[in-house]
C-alpha positions, -999 to +999 in steps of 0.1 A: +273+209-474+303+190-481+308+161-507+322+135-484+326+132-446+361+118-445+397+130-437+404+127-479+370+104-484+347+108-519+310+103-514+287+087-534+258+103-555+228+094-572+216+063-549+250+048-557+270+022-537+299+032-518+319+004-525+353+010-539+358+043-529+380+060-505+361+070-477+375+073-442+363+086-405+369+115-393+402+123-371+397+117-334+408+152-323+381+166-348+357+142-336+359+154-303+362+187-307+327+189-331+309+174-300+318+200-283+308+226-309+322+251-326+308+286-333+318+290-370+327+269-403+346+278-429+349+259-467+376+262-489+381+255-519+416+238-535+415+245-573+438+242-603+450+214-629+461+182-622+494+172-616+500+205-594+497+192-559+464+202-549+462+164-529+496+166-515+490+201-501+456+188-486+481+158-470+505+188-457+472+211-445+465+179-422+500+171-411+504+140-433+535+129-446+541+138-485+539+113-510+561+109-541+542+088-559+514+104-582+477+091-581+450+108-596+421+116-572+391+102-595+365+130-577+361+154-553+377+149-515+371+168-484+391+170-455+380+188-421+404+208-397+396+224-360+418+253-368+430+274-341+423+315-340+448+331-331+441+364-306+413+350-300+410+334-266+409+298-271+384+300-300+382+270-328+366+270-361+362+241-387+378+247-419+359+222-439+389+218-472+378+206-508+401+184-531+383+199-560+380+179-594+373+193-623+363+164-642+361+129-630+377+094-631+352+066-631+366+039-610+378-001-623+351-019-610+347-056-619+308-063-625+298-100-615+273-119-644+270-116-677+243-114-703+234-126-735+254-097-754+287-104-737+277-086-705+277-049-726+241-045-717+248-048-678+282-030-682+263+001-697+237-001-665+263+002-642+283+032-656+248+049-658+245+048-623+276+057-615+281+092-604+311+110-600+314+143-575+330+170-597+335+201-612+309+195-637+275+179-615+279+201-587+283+238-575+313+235-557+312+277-549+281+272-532+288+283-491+322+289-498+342+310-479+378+312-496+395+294-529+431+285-531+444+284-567+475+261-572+496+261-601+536+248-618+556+275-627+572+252-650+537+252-666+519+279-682+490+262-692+486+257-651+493+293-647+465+304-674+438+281-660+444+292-626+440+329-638+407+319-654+396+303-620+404+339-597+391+358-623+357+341-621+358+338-581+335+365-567+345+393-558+341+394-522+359+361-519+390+357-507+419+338-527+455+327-523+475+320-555+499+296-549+528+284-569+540+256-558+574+229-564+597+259-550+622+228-546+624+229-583+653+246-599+654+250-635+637+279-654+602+286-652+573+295-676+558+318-652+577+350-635+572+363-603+559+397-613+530+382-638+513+366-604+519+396-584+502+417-613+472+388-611+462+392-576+468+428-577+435+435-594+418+419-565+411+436-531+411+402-512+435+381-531+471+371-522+501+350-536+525+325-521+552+304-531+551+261-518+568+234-514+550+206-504+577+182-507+597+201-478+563+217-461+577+256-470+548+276-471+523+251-455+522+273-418+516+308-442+482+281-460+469+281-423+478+319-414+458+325-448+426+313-433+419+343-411+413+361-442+383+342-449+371+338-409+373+375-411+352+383-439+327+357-424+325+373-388+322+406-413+290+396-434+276+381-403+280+414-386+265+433-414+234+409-416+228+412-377+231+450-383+207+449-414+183+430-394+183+454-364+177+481-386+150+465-402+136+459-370+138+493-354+121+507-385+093+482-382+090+494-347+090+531-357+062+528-383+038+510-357+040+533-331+038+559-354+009+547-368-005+541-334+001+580-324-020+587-356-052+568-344-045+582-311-074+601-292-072+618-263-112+622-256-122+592-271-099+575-245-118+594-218-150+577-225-136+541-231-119+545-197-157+559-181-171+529-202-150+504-185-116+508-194-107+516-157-121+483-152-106+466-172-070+480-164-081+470-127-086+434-137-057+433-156-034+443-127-053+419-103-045+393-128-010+403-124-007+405-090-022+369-087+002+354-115+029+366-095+015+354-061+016+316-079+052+322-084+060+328-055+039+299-036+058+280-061+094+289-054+087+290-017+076+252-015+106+243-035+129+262-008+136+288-035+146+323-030+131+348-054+152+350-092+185+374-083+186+403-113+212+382-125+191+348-130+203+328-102+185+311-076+193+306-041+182+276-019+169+290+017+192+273+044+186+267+079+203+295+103+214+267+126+237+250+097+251+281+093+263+287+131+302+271+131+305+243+162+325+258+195+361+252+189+378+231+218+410+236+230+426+205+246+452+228+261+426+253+280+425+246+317+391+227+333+373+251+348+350+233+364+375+216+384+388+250+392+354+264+405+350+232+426+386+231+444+379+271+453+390+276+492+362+308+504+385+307+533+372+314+572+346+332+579+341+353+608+315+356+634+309+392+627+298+388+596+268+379+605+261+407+628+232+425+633+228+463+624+219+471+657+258+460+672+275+478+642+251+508+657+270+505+688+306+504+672+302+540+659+319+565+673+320+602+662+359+624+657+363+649+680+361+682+662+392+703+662+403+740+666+406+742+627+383+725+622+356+748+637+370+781+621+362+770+587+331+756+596+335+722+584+318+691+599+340+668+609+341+626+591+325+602+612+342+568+609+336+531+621+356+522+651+385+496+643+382+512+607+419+510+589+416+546+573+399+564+606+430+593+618+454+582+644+435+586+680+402+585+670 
């Protein structure tokens, strides 16, 4: 939607040349920033007479240096930010700017040949085809998203033609009057109060005081811009809502004309007739779909889709099981086990039950021992924990 694709560039209309005018790239930074995307774009508008500094603030708006001398801009230039939101997260937005002209300059352009006539035939030709981006060919409202009016105090035919240009701004727009050369001294045309009063009949209007010359103001141009993204996020909100609505009451009137055509018995004898069938088929169908997709993900080593959308690739258990951890400090133990000493081992350890039969002996029962009518131990001769004399 914009009129030329440069930092301060004109474009070229009606199958004209390009030749001659002032068209540049765009800046790196918002070169790289649009291939990334951004979510929104805004267009504003920079309106009023000439000879106000509608150019110079455009310069300030994209951290140029100002320039003293005066040229007229011959048409309409655009200029294209990556404005930061602020609260916002990291969010950008292009602001897409418009120089706006009101009325044209055609440019000096020397023709080569000549005619007959002098060359007037051919000079006529040429500045037919010649088509300047103002005011007056195109609809510079059209997508717009916010107007800034700049005017001279030291002016009031400035001031009046800006008033004419916020009164026919819609409504729902919003606008920032600004009056600008605030370096000036001197007296002015135009007080204070008569602006206020302007932008007080507007619900979404504002005023400002610039200086371009010593960048005062310029920060509070930017700030203004979240006026505009604002009432954009707002009338997108309110068409998502319209559309939802519209969408829940197209679902309302089906279903309710469904219930209307609904019939219990008539039901019952489709289903006899082969509805039960049918539903039958329908499932299997289903079931079989669903089979496919899971043959399918299991010969590409997927896991079934997580409720949250992922997919998992299976993984052997092995590469999973962490390698035995070594430490060089632990002692061999194989050369521990192998320099064991079992010691000497005697000859009765290999006896036979029969001679261990002959090494028991039983304890002589005592005087004690019989009143109480216990039964004495019996204990292995030569054992370490028989009693004394047994």
């Amino acid at each position: 939607r914009g009129a030329g694709m440069g930092n301060a560039g004109g474009k070229q209309g009606g199958g004209g040349s390009l030749e001659g005018r002032d068209v540049r790239q765009l800046d790196q930074r918002v070169s790289q920033q649009l291939a990334k995307g951004v979510k929104y774009n805004l267009k504003i508008l920079i309106r009023g007479e000439r000879k106000c500094g509608k150019s110079q603030l455009l310069r300030r708006l994209q951290g140029l240096p100002f320039q003293s001398e005066y040229t007229p801009t011959p048409e309409i230039c655009t200029a294209h930010l990556i404005w930061d939101v602020p609260d916002s997260g990291g969010e950008c937005v292009k602001v897409e700017i418009w120089d706006v002209v009101d009325r044209g300059i055609k440019p000096d352009v020397q023709w080569a040949g000549v005619t007959g006539t002098g060359g007037k035939e051919q000079e006529d030709q040429k500045d037919a085809e010649v088509v300047l981006l103002d005011a007056a060919t195109i609809n510079v409202y059209q997508g717009c998203d916010g107007v800034i009016v700049v005017f001279d105090p030291s002016r009031r035919e400035t001031f009046d033609y800006a008033a004419k240009l916020v009164r026919s701004a819609s409504a729902d727009t919003p606008v920032l009057v600004l009056s600008n050369f605030r370096d000036k001294g001197g007296s002015q045309d135009v007080g204070r109060s008569e602006v206020e009063q302007l932008v007080k009949g507007r619900k979404r209007a504002c005023f400002l005081e610039l200086s371009c010359l010593h960048g005062f103001g310029v920060d509070d141009v930017r700030a203004f811009f979240q006026v505009p993204y604002i009432v954009m996020r707002l009338k997108s909100a309110q068409r998502s809502l319209k559309t939802t609505e519209e969408v829940v009451d197209k679902q309302r009137d089906r279903l309710d004309a469904h219930s209307d055509t609904l019939n219990y018995d008539v039901h019952c004898k489709q289903w006899q007739a082969g509805g039960a069938a049918r539903a039958r088929q329908q499932a299997q169908r289903m079931q079989a779909t669903q089979k496919k997709a899971k043959e399918a993900r299991e010969q590409q080593g997927l896991d079934p889709v997580s409720p949250g959308g992922t997919k998992q690739r299976l993984v052997d258990i092995k590469t999973l099981v962490p390698a035995p951890r070594i430490d060089a400090n632990a002692p061999d133990l194989g050369q521990e086990v192998a320099s064991f000493n079992t010691g000497k081992i005697d000859e009765a350890f290999f006896s036979s039950d029969d001679e261990i039969e002959g090494k028991v002996a039983a304890i002589p029962q005592s005087d004690e021992d019989d009143e109480e009518g216990g039964v004495p131990p019996v204990a292995l001769a030569g054992d370490e924990d028989a009693p004394a004399g047994a």
